[in-house]
N, C-alpha and C positions, 0 to 999 in steps of 0.2 A: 662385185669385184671378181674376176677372175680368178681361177688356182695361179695363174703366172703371175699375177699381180698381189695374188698374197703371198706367192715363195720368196718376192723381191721383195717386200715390205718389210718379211722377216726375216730377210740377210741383211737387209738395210737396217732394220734397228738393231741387229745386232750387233753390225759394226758400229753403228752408231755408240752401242753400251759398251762397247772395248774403248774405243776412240772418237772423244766428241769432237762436234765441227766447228773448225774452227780459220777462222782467214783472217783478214784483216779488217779492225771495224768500219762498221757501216755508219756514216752519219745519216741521218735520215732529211736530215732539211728542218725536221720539227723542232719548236722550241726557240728556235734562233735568240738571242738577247735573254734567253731565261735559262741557259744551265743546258740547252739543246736534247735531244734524244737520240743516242750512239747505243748499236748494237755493240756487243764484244763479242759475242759468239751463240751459237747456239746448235741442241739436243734433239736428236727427235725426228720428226715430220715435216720440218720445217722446209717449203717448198718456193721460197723467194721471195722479193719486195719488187713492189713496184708503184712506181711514182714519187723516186727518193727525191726531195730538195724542188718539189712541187707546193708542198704546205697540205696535198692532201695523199697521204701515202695508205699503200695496201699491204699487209702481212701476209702471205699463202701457206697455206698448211695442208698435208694431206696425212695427217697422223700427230700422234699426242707429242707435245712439244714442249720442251722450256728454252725459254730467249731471256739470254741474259743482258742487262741492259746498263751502260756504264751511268747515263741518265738518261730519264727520261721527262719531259715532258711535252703538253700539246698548249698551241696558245689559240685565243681567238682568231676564230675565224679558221680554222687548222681542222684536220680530222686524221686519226687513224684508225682505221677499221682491221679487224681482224679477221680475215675468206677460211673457209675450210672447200678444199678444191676435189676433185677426181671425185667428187660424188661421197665423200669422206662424214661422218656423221656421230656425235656423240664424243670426240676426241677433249681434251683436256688442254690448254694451254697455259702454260707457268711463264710471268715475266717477274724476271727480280731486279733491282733494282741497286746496284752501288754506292753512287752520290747524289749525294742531295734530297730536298723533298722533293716528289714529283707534284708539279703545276698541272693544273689540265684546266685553259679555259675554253677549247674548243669543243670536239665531240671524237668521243670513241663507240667503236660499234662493235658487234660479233654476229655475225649470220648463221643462220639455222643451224650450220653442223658443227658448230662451235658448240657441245654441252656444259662444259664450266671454263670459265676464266679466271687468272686469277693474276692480282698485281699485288705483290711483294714490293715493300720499300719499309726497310727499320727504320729510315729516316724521318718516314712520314707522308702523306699523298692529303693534297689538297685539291679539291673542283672547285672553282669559283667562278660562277656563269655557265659552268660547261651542261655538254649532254650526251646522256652515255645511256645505248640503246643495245640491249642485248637480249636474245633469244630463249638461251637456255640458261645454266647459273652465273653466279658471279661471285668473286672474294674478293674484298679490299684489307690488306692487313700491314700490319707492322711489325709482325715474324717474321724472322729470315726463314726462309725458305729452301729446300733441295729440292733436287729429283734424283732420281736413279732405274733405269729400265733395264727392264731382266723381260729377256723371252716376248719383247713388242708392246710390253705395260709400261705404263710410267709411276711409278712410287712416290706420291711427293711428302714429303715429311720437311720438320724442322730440324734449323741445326742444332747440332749437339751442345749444351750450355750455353745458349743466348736467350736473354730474356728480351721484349719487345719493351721499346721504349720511345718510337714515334707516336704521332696523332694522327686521325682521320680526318677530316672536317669537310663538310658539303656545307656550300654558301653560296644560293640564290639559284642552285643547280639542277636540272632534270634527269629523272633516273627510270628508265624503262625497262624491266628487269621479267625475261619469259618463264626463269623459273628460282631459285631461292638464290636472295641479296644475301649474301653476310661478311659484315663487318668485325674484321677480328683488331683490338689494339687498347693499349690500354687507355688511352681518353679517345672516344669519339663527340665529334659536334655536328650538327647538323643544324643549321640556319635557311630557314625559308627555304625549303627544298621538297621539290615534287616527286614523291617514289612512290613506281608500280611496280610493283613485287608479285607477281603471280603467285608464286608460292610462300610467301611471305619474307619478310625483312627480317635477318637474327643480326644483333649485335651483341656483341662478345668480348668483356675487357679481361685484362688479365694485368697483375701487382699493378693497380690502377695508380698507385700514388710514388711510383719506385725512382719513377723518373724526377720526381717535382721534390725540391730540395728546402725542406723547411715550411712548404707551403701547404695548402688544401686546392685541391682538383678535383673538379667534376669528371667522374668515370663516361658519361653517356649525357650529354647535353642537345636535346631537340627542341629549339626555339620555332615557332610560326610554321610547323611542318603540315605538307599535305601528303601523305599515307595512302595507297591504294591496296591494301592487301594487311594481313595478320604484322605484328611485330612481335619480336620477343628477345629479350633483353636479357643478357646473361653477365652478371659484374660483377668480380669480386674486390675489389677497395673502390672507392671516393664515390659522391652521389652518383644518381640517376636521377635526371629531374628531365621537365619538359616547361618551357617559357614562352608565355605568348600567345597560348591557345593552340589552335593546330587541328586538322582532322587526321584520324585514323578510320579510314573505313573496313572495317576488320575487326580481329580481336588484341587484345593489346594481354602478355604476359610477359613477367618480372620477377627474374627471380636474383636478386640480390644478398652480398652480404656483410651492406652498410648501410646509406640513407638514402631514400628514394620520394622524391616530391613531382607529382604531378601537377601541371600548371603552378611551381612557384613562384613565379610573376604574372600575374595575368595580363596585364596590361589595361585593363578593360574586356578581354578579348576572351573567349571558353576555349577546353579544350574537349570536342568534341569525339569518342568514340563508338561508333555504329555498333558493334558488335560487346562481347565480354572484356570486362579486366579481370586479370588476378595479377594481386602484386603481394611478391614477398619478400621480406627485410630483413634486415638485423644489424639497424641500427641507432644511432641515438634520436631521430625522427622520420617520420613517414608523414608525409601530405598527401591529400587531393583536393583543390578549390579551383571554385567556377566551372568545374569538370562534369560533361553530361555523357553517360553512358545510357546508352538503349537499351543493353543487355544484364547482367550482373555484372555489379560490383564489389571487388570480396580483396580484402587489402590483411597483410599479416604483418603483424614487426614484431621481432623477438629484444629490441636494443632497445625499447623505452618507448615513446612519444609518436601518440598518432591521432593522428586527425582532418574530417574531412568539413568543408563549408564551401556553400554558396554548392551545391552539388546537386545535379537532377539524374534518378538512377529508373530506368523504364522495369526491371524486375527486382532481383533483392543484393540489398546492400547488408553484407557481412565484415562486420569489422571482430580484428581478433590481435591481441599479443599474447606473447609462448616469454619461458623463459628461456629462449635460446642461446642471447648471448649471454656471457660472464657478467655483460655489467658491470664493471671493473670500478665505472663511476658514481656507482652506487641510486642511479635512476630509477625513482618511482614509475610506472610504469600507467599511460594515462590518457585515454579515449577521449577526442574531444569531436561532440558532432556540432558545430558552429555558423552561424550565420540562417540563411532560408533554405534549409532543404527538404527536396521533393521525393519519395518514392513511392515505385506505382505494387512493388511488392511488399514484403517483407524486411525489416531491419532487423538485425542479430548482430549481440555486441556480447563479446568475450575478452573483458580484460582481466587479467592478472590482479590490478589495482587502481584507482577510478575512472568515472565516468561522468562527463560533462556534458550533456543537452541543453545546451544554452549558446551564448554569446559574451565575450569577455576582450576587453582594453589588457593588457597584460601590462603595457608602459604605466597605464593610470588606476588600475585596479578597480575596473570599473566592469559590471555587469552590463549588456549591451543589449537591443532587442531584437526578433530573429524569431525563427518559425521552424517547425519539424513537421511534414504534414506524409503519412505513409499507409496505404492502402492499405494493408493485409497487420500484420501482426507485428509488435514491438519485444523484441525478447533481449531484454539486458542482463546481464548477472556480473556481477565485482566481484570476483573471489576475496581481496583481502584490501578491499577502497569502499569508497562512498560511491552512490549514483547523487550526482544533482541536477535537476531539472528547471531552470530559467528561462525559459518562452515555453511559449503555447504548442502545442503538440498533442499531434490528430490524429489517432489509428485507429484499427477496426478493434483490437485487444491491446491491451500494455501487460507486460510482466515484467517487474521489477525487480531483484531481487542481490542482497548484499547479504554477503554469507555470512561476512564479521563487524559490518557497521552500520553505517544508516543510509537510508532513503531520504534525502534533503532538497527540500526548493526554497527559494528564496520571498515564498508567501505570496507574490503575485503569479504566477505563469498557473497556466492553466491546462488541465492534463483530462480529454476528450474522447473516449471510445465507448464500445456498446459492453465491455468486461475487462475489471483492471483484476490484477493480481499484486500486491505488495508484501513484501519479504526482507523482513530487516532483523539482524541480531540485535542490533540498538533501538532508535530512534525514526521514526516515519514522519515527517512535517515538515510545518516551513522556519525559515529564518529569515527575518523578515531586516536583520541588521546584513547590510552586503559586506560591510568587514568583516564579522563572524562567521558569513556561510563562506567567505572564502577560504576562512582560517580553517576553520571544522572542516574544508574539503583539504586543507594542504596538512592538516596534522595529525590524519590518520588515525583517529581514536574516538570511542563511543562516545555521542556527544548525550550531555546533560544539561538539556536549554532552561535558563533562568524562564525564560518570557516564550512558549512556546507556540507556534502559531500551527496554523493548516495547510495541509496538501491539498489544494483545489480540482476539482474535477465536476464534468459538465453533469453530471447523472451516468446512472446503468445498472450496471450491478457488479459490486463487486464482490468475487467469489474467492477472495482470498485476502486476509487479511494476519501478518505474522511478524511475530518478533521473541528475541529470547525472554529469560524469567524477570529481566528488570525493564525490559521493552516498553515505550510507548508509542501509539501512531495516533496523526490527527490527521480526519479527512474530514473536507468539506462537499457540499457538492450544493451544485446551482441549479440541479435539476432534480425529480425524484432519484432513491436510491432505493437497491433491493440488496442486503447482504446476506449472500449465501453461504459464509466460508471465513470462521476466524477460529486461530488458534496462538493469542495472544496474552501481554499482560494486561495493560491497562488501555482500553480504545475509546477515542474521543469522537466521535460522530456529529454530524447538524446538515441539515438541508434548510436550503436558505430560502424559507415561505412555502416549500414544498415539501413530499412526505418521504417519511422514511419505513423503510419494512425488514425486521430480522425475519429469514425466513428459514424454516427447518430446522435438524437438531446439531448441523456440523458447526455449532458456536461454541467456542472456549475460550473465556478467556477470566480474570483474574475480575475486573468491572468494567464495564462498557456505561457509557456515559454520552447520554444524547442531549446535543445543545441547545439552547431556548428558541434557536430561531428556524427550528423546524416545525412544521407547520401540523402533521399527526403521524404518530408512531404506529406501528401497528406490530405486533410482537410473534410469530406464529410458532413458537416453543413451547412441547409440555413443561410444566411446572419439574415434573418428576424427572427431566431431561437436560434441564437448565442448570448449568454449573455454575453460571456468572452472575455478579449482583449488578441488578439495573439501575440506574440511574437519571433520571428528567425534570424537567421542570413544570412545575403545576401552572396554570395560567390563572388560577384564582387568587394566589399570592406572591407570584413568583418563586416561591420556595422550592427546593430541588427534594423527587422524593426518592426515597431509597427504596428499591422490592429486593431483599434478601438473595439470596441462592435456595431453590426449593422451594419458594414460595407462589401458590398460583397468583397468576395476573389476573383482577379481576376489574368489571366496567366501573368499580365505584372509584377505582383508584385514577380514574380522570375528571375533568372538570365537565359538565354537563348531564342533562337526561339519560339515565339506563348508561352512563360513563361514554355515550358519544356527545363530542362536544357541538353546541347546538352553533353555526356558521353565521345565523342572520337573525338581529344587528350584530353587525362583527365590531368588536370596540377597535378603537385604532392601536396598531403597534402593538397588538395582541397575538401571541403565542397561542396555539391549539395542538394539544397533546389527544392521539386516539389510541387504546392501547386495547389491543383485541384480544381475547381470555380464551385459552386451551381450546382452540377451534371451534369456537362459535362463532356466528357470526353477529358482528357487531353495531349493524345497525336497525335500530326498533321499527324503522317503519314507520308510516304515517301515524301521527295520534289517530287515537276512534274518533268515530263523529259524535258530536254530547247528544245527549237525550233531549228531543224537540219539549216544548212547554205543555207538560201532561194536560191543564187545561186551558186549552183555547175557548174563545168564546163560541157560545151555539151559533150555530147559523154561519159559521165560518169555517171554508173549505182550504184546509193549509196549501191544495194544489191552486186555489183559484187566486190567489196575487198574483194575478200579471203585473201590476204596475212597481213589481219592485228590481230593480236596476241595481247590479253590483259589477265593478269593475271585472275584466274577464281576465285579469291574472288573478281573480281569486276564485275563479268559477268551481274550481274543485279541489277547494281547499275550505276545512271547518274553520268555525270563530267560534273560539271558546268565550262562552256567556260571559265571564267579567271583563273583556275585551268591548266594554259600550263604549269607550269615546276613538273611536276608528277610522275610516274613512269609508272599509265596507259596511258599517253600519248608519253612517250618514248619509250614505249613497240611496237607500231605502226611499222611494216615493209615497208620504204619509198621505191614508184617505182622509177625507174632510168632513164626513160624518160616524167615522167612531174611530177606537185605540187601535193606532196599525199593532199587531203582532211582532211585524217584520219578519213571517213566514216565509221560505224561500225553498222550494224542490229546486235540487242541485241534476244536474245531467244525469246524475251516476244514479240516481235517485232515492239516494239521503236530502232529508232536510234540513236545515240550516233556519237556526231563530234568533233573529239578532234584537237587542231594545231599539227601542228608534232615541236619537239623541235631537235637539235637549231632551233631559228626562222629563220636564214639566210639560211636554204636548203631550 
């Protein structure tokens, strides 16, 4: 621009800021049959219309402008666009709006040198079908709106004491947006609607609920949406939720301070986010279900109730409640991770008060079934709740841990990783009654199970096992276990046909008690190191035997040769206990070979029986002498003119002297 064309722009606005322009209104031809769209006057840059009462009209601007508008709207088939002229670039244009809601099924536009637009109406502004293509930003609100220009700026602010009380709502509408959308009012909705946001979508409510008279309103409602760009969501009263499924391709943040649900209706349909969520609350619930995020997923609510199901998260899923709000209602405060969920990172759950890994009927008070399945590591903690655990659930480590109650499953689910850690001031196990483990998770108090059952898990090792001084825990496991790590009272252990091993000296606890249907112990504790009394079951009687505290473990106190129990013939439904003594090792080794038959007959060369034949699973294995009615000693090819021996050079080159059976040849 020229000096001469800037000394006139800013004589022009200046007069414009002593004396706005003003003529007579302009109807524009838009609208017709809907409320029309009539200028009243307008501030500014405003450089003329054209194409008034065509259905497709132009605004000109060669500088920042507000056009005031008595209504406005566009209807199908209808367009106005907004030019920025004389090579003008980055300007601001304010339209506000008097009566009525503004309609828009047409299409509105702003070209390159339009850098923000903005449409004001406290009444309210609805798209329905329309399409609105803009370059640089954009505001859609339901604050009233000023302007005031000092010195060739435009100032736009609100008016003084109005509070917003229209709605926004996009329905079925396309939204082309070069650089940041946002939506200021206190209920926005959006319905199946296409927005590309370059710099992303903000929506912004304010006293969400001021306007709705006895009722409950949703602050931010996005049903079936497709998202090109970041969203971020700013509300202070009535929910945020999202219906229908919908893509976000971007990051999606929340920061609220009521109730916020993601996909609460699903329809059948996901709510798909390409990029991060974080969503934060404070209020009486918080959802995400059928919700698949690529990136992290990290959700906060300070007002009670959250929970996510049917959710697939590509890195780590953080759930958390604060006590933020008052809570005025007195709300437990209560994690629910529900249905089949996927993660490909890390899970971390921070509640206040419990935690539910499972699935649950709430109408029928029924526990339901459902999967947890999570790459990297489980880290729970209940400050002042229960964790309970009902499905099956996969991770590469679990840490459990309830600072003032118990670790609870319902006796069947099954809990899967290569290192659990569990941590209970009460009680560690299952309940195998679904009325009680529900009640014990809604009554907040150390439980003391009549009929107490197991916490189930695949095998590993578990390196932590804890609970206060009246504590007990019961763990099962389906696979061998190695326990590296207890500091308990009383711990009930069993591996089911497989083996169990205490290893090292970080065991404390009050008595550990190993079940009968594990298959051999093996104990690797000094005597003089061992604070806890042991406990097992003998396989000779099934009696349970007791090894004191400070006492060494030695091989006689199992059932078998030198205290390893001998495997074959294994009697059926038999129990095998191995209890390995102060770091020795515990097993004897083959027996010797016996001593061959000092006298053989003359003339007989114990190498020279070829003719004698033993099966070749016994080739290198001795027969003890009173072992004659056998199969390897029947096997023996008797000569026909004198007493076979049953001499036999073995590979290894021991010999082996078996009788020949019957005894009378």
């Amino acid at each position: 621009m020229s000096i001469k064309k800037k000394i006139s722009a800013l004589v022009l606005s200046t007069v414009f800021a002593a004396m706005p322009m003003s003529y007579a209104a302009i109807d524009t031809g838009l609208g017709a049959g809907n409320g029309g769209a009539v200028i009243n006057n307008a501030q500014g840059g405003f450089a003329g219309i054209n194409g008034a009462g065509t259905g497709n009209v132009d605004l000109n601007f060669n500088g920042n402008a507000h056009v005031n508008w008595d209504t406005l709207n566009v209807n199908k088939g209808e367009s106005l666009n907004f030019n920025a002229v004389n090579g003008v670039n980055g300007i601001t244009v304010l339209n506000t709006v008097n009566q009525g809601m503004t309609n828009v099924a047409g299409q509105i536009s702003a070209n390159s040198g339009i850098g923000r637009l903005i449409i004001s109406n406290p009444n309210g502004v609805l798209f329905n079908g329309a399409t609105f293509d803009a370059t640089g930003d954009v505001m859609l609100t339901t604050q009233p709106l000023t302007a005031t220009f000092i010195d060739g700026a435009m100032d736009v602010t609100k008016v003084a004491g109005t509070v917003p009380v229209g709605v926004v709502q996009i329905v079925d509408s396309d939204f082309s947006v070069g650089g940041e959308f946002n939506i200021l009012a206190p209920s926005i909705d959006v319905v199946a609607g296409t927005i590309k946001a370059q710099n992303g979508l903000k929506l912004v409510t304010e006293n969400g609920q001021d306007y709705v008279s006895g009722g409950f309103k949703d602050a931010v409602r996005m049903e079936a949406v497709n998202i090109d760009g970041d969203v971020y969501i700013v509300s202070n009263k009535g929910t945020v939720k999202t219906v229908g499924g919908g893509t976000i391709n971007g990051n999606l943040k929340i920061e609220s301070n009521d109730n916020v649900a993601l996909n609460y209706v699903a329809n059948g349909k996901a709510l798909h986010i390409t990029g991060d969520a974080d969503v934060k609350g404070n209020g009486v619930m918080m959802y995400a279900r059928n919700t698949k995020v690529d990136g992290n997923l990290s959700m906060e609510n300070g007002g009670g109730f959250l929970e996510v199901g049917n959710v697939q998260v590509g890195k780590d899923l953080n759930l958390k409640t604060t006590n933020l709000s008052e809570n005025t209602q007195g709300y437990k405060h209560f994690v629910h991770v529900i249905g089949n969920n996927t993660v490909g990172g890390n899970l971390n759950i921070d509640s206040l008060h419990n935690i539910h890994i499972g699935n649950y009927n709430y109408e029928e008070g029924q526990l339901l079934d459902g999967s947890l399945t999570v790459a990297g590591a489980i880290n729970a903690v209940a400050h002042d709740g229960n964790i309970g655990i009902t499905i099956n659930t996969t991770a590469d480590t679990v840490n459990f841990n309830s600072e003032n109650l118990n670790i609870l499953t319902d006796g069947k689910a099954l809990i899967s990783a290569n290192d659990y850690k569990f941590s209970a001031k009460g009680y560690i196990g299952g309940i195998n009654d679904t009325s009680k483990f529900i009640d014990s998770m809604e009554e907040y108090t150390l439980y003391r199970g009549d009929a107490p059952s197991y916490l189930n898990i695949a095998g590993g090792i578990v390196s932590q096992i804890s609970t206060g001084i009246d504590g007990e825990a019961y763990i099962a496991s389906n696979g061998d276990m190695d326990i590296t790590g207890v500091n308990a009272s009383k711990v009930f252990v069993k591996s089911l046909g497989n083996d169990i091993t205490i290893l090292g000296d970080a065991i404390h606890a009050d008595v550990i008690t190993v079940g009968g249907e594990t298959d051999n112990l093996t104990v690797e504790t000094a005597a003089n190191s061992r604070d806890y009394t042991l406990k097992y079951t003998n396989i000779r009687d099934a009696q349970e035997i007791t090894i004191d505290k400070g006492t060494e473990i030695t091989y006689e106190m199992a059932n078998g040769e030198n205290g390893w129990n001998v495997r074959d013939p294994r009697p059926e439904n038999t129990t095998y206990l191995v209890v390995k003594g102060n770091g020795e090792n515990p097993d004897p080794g083959p027996d010797p070979d016996p001593t061959p038959d000092p006298t053989p007959d003359p003339g007989i060369d114990p190498d020279d029986n070829e003719n004698v034949k033993v099966l070749r699973s016994y080739e290198n294995q001795s027969v003890n002498l009173t072992q004659v009615y056998t199969p390897v000693a029947y096997a023996a090819d008797l000569d026909d003119d004198q007493i076979d021996r049953g001499v036999r050079k073995n590979v290894d080159g021991s010999v082996t002297v078996v009788r020949a059976y019957p005894m009378d040849k």
